[in-house]
N, C-alpha and C positions, 0 to 999 in steps of 0.2 A: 504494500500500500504506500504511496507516494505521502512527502510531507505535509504537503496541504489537505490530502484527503484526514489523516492522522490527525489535524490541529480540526478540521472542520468536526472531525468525530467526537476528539475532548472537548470541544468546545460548547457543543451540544449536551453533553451527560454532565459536564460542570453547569450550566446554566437550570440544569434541572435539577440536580442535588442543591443549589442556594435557595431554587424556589422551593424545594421541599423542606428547608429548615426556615425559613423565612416566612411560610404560610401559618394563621392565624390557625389557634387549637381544633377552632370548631370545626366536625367530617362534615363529611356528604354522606350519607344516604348510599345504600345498596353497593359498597367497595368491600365491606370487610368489618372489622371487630370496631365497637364504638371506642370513641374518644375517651369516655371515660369507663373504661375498662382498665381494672388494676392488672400488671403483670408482673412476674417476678423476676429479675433480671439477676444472675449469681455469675463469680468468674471474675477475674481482676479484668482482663480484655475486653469482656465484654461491657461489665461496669462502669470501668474506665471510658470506653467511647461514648457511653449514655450521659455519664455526668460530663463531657464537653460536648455533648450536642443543646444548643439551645433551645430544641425545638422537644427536647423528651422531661417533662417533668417527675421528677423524684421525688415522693411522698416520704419515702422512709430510706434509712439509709446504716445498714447496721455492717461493723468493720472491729475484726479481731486487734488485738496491738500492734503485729506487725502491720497489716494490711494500712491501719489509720496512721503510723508513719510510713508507709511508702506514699498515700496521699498528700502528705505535706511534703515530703522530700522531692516529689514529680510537681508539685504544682496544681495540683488536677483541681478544678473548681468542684464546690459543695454549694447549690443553693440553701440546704439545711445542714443542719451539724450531725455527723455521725454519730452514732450510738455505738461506745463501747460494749463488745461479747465476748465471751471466748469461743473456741472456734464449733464446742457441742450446741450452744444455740444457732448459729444456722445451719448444722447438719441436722437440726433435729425437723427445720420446713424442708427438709428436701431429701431426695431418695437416697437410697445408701450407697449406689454408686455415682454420686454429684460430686464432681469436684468444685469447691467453691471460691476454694484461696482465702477466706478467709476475709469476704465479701459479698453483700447480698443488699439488692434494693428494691424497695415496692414502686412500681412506677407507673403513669399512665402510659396506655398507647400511645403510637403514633400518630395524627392525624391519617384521616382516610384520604385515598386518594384515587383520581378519575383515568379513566383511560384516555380521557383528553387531554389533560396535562401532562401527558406524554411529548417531547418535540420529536419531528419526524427527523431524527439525525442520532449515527451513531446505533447504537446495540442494543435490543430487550431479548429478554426470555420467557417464555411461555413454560409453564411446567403442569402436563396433564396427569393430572390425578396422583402426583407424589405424594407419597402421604406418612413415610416414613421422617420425623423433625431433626434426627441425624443428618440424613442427605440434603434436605431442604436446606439447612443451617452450613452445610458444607457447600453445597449451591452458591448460596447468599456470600459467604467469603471467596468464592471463585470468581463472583459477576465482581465483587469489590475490586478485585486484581486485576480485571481487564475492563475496568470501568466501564459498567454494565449501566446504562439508562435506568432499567426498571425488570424486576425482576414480575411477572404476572403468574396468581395462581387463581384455582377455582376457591368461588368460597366453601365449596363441600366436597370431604375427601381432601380436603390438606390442613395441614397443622398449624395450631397460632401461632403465632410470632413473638413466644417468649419460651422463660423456661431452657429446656434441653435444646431449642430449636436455634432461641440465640446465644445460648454458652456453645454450638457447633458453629453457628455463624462468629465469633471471637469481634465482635466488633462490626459486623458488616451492617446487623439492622438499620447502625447509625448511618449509616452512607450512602445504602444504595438500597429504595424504595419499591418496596412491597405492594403492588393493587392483588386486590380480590375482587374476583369477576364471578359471574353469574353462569353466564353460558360461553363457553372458553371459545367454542368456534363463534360464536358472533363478538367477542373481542377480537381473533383473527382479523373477520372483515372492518371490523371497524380501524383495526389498525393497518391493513391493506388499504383504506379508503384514505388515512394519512400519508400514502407513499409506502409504506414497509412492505418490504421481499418476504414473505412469512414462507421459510425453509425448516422444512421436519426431518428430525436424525429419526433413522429409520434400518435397524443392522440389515431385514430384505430387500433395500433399494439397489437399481442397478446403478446408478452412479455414485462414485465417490466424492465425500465432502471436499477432499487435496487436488480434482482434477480440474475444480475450475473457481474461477473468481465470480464471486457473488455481489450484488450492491447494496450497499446502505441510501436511506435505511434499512436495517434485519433483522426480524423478529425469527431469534432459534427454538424450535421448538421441542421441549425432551419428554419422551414417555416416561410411565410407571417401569421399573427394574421387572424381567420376566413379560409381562404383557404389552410392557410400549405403548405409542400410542393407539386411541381409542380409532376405530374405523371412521370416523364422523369427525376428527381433528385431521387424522393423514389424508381425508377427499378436502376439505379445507386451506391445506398445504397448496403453495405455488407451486414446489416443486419438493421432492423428497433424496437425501444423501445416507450412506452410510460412511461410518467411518475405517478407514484402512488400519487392520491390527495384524502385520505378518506372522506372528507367530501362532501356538497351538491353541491359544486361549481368543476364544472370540467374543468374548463379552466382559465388560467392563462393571464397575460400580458406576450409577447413574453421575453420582459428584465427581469420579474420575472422567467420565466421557464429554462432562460438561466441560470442563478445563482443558481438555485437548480440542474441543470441537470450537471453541473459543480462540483457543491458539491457534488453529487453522483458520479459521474464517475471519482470523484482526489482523493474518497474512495476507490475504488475499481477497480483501474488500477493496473494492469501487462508487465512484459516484456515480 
């Protein structure tokens, strides 16, 4: 991809992450989990991104000794003041294999957000009916790395957007913008009707995703692990790729395929 395509791309996913932290509390309607919806955010990474986003309000804010001086020694803004624990009160809100670090905050969601407030520039992901908060959360730090516009799920059959979902994403919730949509093929078309190329990984396709150059905008779009996409998203799809794996294993973890099929296609985009 040439440099001006490259800056046109950042250009577009940065001007959408300001207006996502910059938009006022209040949702919209039919995206996704209400505004005021508490969630539990644990994880020094992910914590930490939450308390410097201006846009994610922290209700409660509870932090073991070490954890409350590594906040003062990093700098990290607190709109409230931490609540000294030791480290069995917040292993005791969370499952027995959470890792917490020795930090935990009650927080509101995100503001919701539209599938219009998408700009037609640069890179989204569609994810059909994943519904494992592992891979979603591993998703969500992939799209952060190849700065991903918008990450799009259904609102039924995928996982909220806290909890194990963003201790897997390590910071990305804050960055890189979550919609929940209704009926996933008609966000397709609606974001085809903006410009986007909406291309489906697909391991039974006869073309490969490395044989050719695709344009931005790109809406990628990734099945469920095992079942892939649904027949009614892949007739949806402009066009459909798989991706090149020379060796004996032909299948991937969904959050690994996303990050190659990313690195191929932020190769080989056009306007």
């Amino acid at each position: 991809m040439s440099q001006g395509n490259l800056r046109a791309k950042r250009s577009g996913a940065q001007a959408y992450r300001r207006s996502h932290h910059d938009r006022p509390r209040q949702g919209k309607s039919g995206t996704g989990a209400s505004d005021a919806t508490s969630v539990t955010l644990y994880g020094w990474h992910t914590v930490k991104a939450a308390l410097e986003n201006p846009n994610r309000r922290i209700r409660r804010l509870l932090a073991t000794e070490n954890a409350m001086r590594r906040l003062v020694d990093e700098g990290i803004p607190c709109e409230i003041k931490p609540e000294l624990v030791r480290p069995d009160a917040i292993a005791r809100r969370l499952s027995a294999d959470a890792v917490h670090n020795g930090i935990l905050a009650e927080a509101d969601a995100l503001p919701s957000l539209e599938l219009e407030d998408i700009p037609p520039a640069g890179m989204v992901l569609l994810l059909d009916q994943i519904t494992d908060p592992h891979n979603v959360g591993a998703i969500m730090r992939v799209a952060a790395a190849f700065d991903v516009a918008a990450v799009i799920t259904t609102a039924r059959h995928s996982p909220q957007a806290s909890g194990v979902l963003a201790k897997s994403a390590s910071g990305a919730l804050e960055s890189v913008p979550m919609v929940a949509v209704q009926n996933l093929a008609q966000a397709m078309n609606i974001l085809r009707a903006q410009g986007y190329f909406v291309l489906g990984l697909d391991g039974a396709a006869e073309g490969e995703l490395g044989q050719k150059n695709w344009r931005i905008p790109l809406a990628l779009v990734l099945g469920a692990e095992g079942k892939g996409m649904r027949q009614r998203t892949k007739e949806t799809c402009d066009a459909l790729a798989r991706l090149h794996l020379p060796g004996k294993m032909q299948t991937l973890n969904v959050s690994n395929a996303a990050a190659l099929a990313l690195y191929i296609t932020s190769s080989r985009t056009t306007l």
